[in-house]
ChimeraX commands (.cxc) that place a marker at each C-alpha (Angstrom):
marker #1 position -59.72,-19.68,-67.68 radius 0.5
marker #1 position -59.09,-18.73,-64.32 radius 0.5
marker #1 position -61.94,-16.49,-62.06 radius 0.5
marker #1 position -61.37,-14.30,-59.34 radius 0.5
marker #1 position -63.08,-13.12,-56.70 radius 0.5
marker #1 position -63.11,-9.49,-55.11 radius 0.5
marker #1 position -64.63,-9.13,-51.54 radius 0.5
marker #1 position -66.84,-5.82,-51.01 radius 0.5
marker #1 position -64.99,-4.17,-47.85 radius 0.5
marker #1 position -66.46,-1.08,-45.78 radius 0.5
marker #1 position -63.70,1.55,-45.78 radius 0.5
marker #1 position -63.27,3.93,-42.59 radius 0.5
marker #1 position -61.22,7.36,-42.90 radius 0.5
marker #1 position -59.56,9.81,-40.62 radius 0.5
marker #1 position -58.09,13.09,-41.54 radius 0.5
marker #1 position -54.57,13.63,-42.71 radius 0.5
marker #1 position -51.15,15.06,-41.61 radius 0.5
marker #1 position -47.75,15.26,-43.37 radius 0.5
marker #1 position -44.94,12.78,-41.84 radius 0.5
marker #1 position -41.32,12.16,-43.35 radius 0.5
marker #1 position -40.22,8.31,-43.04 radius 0.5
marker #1 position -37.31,6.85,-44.64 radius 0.5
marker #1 position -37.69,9.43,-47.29 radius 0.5
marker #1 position -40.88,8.91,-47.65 radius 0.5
marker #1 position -43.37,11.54,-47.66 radius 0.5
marker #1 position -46.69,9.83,-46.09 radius 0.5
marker #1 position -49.66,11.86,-45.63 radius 0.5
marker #1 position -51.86,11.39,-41.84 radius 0.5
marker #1 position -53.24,13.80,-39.83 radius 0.5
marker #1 position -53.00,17.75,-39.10 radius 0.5
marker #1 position -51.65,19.11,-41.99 radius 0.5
marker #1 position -53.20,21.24,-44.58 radius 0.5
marker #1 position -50.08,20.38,-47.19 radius 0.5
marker #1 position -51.49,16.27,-47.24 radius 0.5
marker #1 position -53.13,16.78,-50.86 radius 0.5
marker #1 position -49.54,18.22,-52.48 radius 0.5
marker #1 position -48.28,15.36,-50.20 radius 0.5
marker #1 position -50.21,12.41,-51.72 radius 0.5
marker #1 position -50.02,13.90,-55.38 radius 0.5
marker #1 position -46.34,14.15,-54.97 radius 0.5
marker #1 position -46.27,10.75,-54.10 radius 0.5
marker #1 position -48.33,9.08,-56.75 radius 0.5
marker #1 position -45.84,11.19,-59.38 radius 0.5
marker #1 position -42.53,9.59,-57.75 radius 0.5
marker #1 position -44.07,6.22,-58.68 radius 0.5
marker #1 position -44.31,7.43,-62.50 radius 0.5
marker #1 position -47.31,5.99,-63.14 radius 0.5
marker #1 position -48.88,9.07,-63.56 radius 0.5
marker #1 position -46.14,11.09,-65.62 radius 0.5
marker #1 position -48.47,13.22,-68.17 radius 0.5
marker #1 position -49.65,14.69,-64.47 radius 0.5
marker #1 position -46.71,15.98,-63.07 radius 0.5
marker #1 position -47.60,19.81,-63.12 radius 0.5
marker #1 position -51.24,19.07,-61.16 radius 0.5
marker #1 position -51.66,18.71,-57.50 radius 0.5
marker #1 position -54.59,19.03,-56.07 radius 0.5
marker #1 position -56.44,17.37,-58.70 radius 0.5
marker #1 position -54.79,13.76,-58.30 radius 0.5
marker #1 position -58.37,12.41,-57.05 radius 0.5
marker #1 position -58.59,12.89,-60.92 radius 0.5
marker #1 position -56.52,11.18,-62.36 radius 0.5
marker #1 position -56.83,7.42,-64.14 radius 0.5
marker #1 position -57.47,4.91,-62.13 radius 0.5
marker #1 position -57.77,6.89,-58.43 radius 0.5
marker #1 position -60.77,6.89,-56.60 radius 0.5
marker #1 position -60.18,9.23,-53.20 radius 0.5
marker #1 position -63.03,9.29,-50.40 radius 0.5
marker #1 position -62.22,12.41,-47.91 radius 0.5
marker #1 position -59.58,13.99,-50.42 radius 0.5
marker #1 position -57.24,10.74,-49.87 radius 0.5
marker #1 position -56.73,8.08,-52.17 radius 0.5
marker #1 position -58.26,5.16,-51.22 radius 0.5
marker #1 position -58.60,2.78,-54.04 radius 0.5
marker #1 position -55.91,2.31,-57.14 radius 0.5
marker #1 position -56.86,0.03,-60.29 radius 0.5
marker #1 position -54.26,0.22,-62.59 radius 0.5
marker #1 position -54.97,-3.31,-64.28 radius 0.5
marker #1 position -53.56,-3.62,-67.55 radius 0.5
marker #1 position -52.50,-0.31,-67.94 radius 0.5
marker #1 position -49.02,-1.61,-69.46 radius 0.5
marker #1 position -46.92,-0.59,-66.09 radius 0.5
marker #1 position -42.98,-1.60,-66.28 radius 0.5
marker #1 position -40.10,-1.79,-64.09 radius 0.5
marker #1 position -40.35,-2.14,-60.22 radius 0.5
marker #1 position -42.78,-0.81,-57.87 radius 0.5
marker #1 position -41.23,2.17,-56.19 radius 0.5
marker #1 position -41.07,2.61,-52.68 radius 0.5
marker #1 position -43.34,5.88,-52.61 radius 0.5
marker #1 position -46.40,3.46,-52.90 radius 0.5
marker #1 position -45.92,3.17,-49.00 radius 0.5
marker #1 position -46.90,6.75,-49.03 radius 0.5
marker #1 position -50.30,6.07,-49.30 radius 0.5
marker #1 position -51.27,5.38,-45.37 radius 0.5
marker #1 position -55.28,5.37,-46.43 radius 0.5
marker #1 position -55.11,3.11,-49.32 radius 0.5
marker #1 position -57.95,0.27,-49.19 radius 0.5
marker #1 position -57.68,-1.55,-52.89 radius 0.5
marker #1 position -54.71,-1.72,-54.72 radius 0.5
marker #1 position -54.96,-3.39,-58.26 radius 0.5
marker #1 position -51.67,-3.77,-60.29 radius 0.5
marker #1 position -52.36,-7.24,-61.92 radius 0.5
marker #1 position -51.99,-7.81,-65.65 radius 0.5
marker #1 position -48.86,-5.22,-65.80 radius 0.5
marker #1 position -44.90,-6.57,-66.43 radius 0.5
marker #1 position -43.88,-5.16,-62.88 radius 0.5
marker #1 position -40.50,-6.52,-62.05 radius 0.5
marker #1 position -38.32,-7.58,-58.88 radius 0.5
marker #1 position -39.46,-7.32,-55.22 radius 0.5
marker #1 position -42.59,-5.27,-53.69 radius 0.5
marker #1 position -40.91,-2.55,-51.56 radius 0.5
marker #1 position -40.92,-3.49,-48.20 radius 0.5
marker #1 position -42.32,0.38,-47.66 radius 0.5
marker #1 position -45.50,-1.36,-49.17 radius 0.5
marker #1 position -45.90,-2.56,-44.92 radius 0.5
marker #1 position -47.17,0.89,-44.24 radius 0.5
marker #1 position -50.18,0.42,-46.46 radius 0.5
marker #1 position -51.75,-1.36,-43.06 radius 0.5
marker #1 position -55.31,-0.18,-43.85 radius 0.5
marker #1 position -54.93,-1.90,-47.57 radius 0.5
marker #1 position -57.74,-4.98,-47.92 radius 0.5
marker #1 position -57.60,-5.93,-51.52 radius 0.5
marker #1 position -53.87,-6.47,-53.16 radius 0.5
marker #1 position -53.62,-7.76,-56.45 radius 0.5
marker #1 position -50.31,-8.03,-58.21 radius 0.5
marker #1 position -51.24,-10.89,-60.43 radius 0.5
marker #1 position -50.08,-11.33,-64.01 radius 0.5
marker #1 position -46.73,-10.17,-63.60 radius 0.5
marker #1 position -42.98,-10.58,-63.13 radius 0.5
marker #1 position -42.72,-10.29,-59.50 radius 0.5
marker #1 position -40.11,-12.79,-57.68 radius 0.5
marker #1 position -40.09,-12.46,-54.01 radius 0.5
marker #1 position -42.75,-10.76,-51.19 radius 0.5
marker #1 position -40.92,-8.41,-48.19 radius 0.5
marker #1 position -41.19,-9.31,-44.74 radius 0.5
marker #1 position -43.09,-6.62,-44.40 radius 0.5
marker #1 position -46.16,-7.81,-45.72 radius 0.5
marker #1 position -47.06,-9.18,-42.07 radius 0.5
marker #1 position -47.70,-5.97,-41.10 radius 0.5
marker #1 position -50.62,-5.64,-43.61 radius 0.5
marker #1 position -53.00,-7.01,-40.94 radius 0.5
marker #1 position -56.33,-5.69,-42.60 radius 0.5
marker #1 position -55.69,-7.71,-45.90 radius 0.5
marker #1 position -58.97,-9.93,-46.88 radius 0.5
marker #1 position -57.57,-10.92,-50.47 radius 0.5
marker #1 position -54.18,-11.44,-51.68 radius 0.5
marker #1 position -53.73,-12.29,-55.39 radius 0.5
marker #1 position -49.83,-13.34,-56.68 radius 0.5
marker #1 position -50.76,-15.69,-59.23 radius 0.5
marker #1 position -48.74,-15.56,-62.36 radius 0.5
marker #1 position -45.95,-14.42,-61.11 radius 0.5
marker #1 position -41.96,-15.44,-60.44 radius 0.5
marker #1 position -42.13,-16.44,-57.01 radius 0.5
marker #1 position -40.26,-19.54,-56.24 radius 0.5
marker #1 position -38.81,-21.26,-52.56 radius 0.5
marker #1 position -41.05,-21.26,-49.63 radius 0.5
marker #1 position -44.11,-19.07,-49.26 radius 0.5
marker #1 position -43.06,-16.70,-46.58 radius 0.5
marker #1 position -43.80,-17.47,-42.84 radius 0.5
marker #1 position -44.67,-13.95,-42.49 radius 0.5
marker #1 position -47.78,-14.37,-44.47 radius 0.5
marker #1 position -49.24,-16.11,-41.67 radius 0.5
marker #1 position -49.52,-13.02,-40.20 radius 0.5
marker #1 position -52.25,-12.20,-42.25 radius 0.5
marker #1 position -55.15,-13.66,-40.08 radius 0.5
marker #1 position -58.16,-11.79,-41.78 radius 0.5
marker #1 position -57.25,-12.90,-45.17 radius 0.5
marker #1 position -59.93,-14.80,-46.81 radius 0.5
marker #1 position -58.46,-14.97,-50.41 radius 0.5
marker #1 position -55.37,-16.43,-51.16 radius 0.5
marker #1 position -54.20,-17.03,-54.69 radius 0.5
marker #1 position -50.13,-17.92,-55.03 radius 0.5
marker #1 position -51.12,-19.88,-58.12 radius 0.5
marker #1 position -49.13,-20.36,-61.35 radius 0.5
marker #1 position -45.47,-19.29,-59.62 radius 0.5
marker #1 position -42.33,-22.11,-58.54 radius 0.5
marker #1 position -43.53,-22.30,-54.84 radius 0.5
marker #1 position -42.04,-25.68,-53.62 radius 0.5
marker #1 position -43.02,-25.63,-49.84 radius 0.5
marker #1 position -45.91,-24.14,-47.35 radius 0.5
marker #1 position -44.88,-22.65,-44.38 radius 0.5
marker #1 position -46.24,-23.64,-41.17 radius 0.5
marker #1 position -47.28,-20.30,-40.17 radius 0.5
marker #1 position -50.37,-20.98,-42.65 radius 0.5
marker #1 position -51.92,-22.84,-40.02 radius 0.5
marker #1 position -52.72,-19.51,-38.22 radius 0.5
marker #1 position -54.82,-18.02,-40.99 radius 0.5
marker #1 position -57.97,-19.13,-40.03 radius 0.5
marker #1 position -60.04,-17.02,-41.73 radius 0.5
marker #1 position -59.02,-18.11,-45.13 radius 0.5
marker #1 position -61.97,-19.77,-47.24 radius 0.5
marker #1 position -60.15,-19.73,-50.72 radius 0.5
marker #1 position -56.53,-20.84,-51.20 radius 0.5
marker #1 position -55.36,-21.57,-54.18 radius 0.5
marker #1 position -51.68,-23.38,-54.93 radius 0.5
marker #1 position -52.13,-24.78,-58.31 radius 0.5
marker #1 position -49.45,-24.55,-60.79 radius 0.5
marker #1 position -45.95,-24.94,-58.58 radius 0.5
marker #1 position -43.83,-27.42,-57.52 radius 0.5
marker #1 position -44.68,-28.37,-54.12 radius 0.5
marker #1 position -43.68,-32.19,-53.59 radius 0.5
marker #1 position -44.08,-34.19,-51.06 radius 0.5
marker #1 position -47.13,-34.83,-48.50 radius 0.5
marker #1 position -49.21,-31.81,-47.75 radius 0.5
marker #1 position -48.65,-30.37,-44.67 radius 0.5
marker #1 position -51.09,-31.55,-41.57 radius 0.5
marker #1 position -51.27,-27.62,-40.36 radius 0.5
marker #1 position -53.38,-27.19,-43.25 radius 0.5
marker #1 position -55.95,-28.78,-41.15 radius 0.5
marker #1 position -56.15,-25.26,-39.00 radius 0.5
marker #1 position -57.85,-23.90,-41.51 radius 0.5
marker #1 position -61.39,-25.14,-40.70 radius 0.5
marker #1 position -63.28,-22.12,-42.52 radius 0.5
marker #1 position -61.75,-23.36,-46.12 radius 0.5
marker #1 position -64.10,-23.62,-48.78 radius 0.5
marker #1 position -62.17,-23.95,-51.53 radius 0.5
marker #1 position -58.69,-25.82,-52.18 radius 0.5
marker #1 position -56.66,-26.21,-55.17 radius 0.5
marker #1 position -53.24,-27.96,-55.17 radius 0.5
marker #1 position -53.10,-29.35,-58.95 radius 0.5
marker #1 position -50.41,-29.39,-61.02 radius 0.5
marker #1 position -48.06,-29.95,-58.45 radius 0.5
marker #1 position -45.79,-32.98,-57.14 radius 0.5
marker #1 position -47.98,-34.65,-54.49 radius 0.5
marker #1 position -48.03,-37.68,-52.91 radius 0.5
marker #1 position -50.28,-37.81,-49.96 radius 0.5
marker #1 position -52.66,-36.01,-48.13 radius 0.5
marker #1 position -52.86,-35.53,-44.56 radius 0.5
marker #1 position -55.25,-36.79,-42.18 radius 0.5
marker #1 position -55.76,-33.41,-40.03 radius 0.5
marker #1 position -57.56,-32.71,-43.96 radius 0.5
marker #1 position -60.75,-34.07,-42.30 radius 0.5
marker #1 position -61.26,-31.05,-40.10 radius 0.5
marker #1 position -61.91,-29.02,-43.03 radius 0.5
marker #1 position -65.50,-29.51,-42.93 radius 0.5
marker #1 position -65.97,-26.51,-45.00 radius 0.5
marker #1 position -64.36,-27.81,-47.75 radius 0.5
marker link #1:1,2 radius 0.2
marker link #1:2,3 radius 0.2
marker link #1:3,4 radius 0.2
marker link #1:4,5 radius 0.2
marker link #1:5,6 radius 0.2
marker link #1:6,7 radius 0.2
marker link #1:7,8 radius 0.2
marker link #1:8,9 radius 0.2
marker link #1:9,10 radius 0.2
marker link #1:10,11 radius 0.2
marker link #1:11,12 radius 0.2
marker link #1:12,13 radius 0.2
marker link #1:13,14 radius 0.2
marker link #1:14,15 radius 0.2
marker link #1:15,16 radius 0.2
marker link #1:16,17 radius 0.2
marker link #1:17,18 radius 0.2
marker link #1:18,19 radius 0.2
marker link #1:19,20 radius 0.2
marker link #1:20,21 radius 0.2
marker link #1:21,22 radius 0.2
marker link #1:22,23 radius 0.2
marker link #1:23,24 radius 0.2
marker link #1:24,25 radius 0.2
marker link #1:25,26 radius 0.2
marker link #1:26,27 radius 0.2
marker link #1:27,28 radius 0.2
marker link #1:28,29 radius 0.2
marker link #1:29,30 radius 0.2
marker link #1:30,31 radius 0.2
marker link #1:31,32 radius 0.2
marker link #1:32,33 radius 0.2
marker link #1:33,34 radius 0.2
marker link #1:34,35 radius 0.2
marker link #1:35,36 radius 0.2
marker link #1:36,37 radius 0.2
marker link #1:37,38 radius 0.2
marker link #1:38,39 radius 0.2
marker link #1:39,40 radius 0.2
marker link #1:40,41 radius 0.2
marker link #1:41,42 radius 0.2
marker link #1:42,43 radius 0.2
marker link #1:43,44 radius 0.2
marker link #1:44,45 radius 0.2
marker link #1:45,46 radius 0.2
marker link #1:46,47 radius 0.2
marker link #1:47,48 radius 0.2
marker link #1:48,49 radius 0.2
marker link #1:49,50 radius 0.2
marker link #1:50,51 radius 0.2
marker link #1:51,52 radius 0.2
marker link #1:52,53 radius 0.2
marker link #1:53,54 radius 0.2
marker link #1:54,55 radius 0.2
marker link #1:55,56 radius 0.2
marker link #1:56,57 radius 0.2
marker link #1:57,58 radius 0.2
marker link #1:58,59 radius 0.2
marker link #1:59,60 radius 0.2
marker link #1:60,61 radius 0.2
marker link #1:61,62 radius 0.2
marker link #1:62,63 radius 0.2
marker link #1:63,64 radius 0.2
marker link #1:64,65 radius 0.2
marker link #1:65,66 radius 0.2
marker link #1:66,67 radius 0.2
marker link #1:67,68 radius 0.2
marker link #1:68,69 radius 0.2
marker link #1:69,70 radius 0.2
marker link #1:70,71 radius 0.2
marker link #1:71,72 radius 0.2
marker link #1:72,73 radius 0.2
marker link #1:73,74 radius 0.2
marker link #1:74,75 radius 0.2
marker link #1:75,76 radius 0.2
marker link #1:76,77 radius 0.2
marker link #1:77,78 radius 0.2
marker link #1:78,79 radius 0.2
marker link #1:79,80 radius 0.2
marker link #1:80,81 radius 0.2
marker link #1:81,82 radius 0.2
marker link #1:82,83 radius 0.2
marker link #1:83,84 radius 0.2
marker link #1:84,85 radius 0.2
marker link #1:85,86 radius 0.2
marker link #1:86,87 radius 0.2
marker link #1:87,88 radius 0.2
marker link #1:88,89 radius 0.2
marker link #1:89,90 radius 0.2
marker link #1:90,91 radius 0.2
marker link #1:91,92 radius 0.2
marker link #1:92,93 radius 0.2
marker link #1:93,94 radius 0.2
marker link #1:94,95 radius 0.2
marker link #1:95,96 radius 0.2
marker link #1:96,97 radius 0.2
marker link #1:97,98 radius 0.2
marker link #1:98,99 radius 0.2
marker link #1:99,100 radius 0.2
marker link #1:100,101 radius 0.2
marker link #1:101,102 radius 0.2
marker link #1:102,103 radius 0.2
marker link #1:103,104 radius 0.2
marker link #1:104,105 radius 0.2
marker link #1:105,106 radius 0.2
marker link #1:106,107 radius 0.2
marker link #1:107,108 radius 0.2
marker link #1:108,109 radius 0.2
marker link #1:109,110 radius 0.2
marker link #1:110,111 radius 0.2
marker link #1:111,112 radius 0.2
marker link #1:112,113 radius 0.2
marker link #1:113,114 radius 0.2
marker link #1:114,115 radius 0.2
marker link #1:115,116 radius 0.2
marker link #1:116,117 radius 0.2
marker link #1:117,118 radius 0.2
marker link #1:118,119 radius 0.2
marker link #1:119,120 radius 0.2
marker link #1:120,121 radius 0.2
marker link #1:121,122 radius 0.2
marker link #1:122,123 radius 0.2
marker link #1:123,124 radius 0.2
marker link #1:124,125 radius 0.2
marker link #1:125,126 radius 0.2
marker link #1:126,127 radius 0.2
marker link #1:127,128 radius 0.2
marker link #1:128,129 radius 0.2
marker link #1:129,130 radius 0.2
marker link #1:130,131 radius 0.2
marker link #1:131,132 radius 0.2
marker link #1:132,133 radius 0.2
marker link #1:133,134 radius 0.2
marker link #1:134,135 radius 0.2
marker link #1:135,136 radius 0.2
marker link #1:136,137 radius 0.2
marker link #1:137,138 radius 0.2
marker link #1:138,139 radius 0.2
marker link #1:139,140 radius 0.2
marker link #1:140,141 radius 0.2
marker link #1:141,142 radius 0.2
marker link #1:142,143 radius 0.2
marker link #1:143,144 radius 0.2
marker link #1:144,145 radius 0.2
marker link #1:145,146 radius 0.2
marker link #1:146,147 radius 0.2
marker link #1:147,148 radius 0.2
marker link #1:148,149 radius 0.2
marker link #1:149,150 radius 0.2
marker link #1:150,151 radius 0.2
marker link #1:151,152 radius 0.2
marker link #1:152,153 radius 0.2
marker link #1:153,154 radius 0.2
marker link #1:154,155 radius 0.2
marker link #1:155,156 radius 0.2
marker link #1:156,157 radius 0.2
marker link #1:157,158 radius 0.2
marker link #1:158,159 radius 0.2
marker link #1:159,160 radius 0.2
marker link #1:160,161 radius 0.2
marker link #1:161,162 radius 0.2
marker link #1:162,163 radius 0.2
marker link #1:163,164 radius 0.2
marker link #1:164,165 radius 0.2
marker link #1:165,166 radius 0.2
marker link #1:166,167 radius 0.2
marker link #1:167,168 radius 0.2
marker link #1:168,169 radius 0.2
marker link #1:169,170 radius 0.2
marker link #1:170,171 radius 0.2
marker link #1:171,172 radius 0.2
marker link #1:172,173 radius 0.2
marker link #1:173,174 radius 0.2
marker link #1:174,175 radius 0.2
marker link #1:175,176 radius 0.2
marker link #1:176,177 radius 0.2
marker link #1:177,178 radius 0.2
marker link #1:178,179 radius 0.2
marker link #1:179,180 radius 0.2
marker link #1:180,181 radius 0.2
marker link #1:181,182 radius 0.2
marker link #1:182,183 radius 0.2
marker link #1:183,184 radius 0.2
marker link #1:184,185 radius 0.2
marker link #1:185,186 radius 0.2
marker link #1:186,187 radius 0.2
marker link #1:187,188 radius 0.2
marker link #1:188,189 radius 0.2
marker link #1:189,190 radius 0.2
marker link #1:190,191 radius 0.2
marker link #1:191,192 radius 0.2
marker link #1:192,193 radius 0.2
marker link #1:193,194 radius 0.2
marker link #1:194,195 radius 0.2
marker link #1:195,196 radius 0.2
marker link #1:196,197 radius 0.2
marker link #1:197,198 radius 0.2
marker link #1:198,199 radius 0.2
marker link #1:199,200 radius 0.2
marker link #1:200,201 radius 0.2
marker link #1:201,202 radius 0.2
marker link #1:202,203 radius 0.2
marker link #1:203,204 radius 0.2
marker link #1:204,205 radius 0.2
marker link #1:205,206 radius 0.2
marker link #1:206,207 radius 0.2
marker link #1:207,208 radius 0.2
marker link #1:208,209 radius 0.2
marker link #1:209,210 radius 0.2
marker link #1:210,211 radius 0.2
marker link #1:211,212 radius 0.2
marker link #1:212,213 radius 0.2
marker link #1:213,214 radius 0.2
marker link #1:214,215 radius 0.2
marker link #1:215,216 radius 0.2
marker link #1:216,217 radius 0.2
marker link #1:217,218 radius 0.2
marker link #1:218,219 radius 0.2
marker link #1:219,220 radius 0.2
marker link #1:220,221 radius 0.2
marker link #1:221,222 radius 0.2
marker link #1:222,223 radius 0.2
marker link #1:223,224 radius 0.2
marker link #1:224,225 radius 0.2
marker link #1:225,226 radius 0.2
marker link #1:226,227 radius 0.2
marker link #1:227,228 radius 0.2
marker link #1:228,229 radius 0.2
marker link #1:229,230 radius 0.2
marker link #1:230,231 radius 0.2
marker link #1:231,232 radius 0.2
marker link #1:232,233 radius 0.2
marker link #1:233,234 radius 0.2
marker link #1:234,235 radius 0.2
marker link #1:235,236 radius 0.2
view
């Protein structure tokens, strides 16, 4: 049985305007339409179908917990979501938590999922997800990051190690075959879990970076030998 761990985050809000991006509608600052805005937007993901003739009531609905009239947390866990997540997710500029896990979500996250920049908690585990945009470097407030059980496979993406504030990392249970060396710049991380892929070979020495590391799990994999840089993880 595998545990995870959520990390209690402070959540700061400004005020919110209408802006059209790449079809988008995102909601910011200066604009009394931002309510229709973000309840337009959470309908265009479907999620939220038997809601589709409410607006300003979205705070409302299942699974939505707003703070200042905008949504700032989303828990849809095991609310039997299909199909891919839509690209009107990347509406939601003020969006702190975002839980999708235990769902059969399909494909690629939308790359529009980048604009979610004030998003700390994303959890996506315990479903059929294969690949993670480029665009999650820009995600620079992200403490925990949960893909376990999932269809990723190749190399872990070097623009993960953008992600310097994470402090969770769980890529377990996927076909992962190689760390990037990017990793070495997230030195905040204290959890990192790789279990359950097929990374061969020698563990890479930039793992040694990550001095804060509490907690490392590499089982069920193909590997031979560890590096010496591992004895700067004193935290371990």
């Amino acid at each position: 049985m595998k545990s995870y761990c959520y990390t209690s985050i402070p959540t700061f809000f400004l005020l919110s305007v209408i802006v059209i991006t790449s079809g988008i509608t995102r909601a910011t600052s200066d604009d009394s339409q931002w309510l229709a805005a973000e309840a337009k937007a959470l309908r265009e993901t479907g999620w939220w179908s038997n809601y589709r003739k409410r607006v300003g009531d979205h705070c409302k609905w299942p699974g939505i917990r707003c703070k200042a009239g905008s949504v700032v947390e989303i828990d849809l866990s095991g609310h039997g979501l299909i199909g891919s997540i839509t690209p009107q997710i990347g509406a939601l500029s003020k969006l702190r938590y975002l839980n999708l896990s235990l769902n059969s979500l399909t494909g690629e996250l939308p790359s529009s999922i980048g604009n979610l920049t004030q998003l700390a908690v994303l959890d996506v585990s315990h479903n059929y997800i294969h690949s993670i945009p480029l665009a999650i470097q820009k995600m620079e407030n992200l403490v925990s990051l949960n893909f376990s059980m999932n269809s990723l496979s190749g190399k872990l993406p070097s623009s993960i190690g953008n992600l310097t504030q994470l402090a969770v990392l769980d890529v377990s249970h996927n076909y992962i075959h190689s760390i990037p060396l990017a990793i070495q710049k997230m030195e905040n991380l204290v959890s990192l879990n790789l279990s359950m892929n097929s990374l061969t070979g020698k563990l890479p020495s930039s793992l040694g970076n990550l001095t804060q590391l509490a907690v490392l799990d590499v089982s069920y994999n193909h590997i031979h030998s560890i590096p010496l840089a591992i004895q700067k993880m004193e935290n371990l």
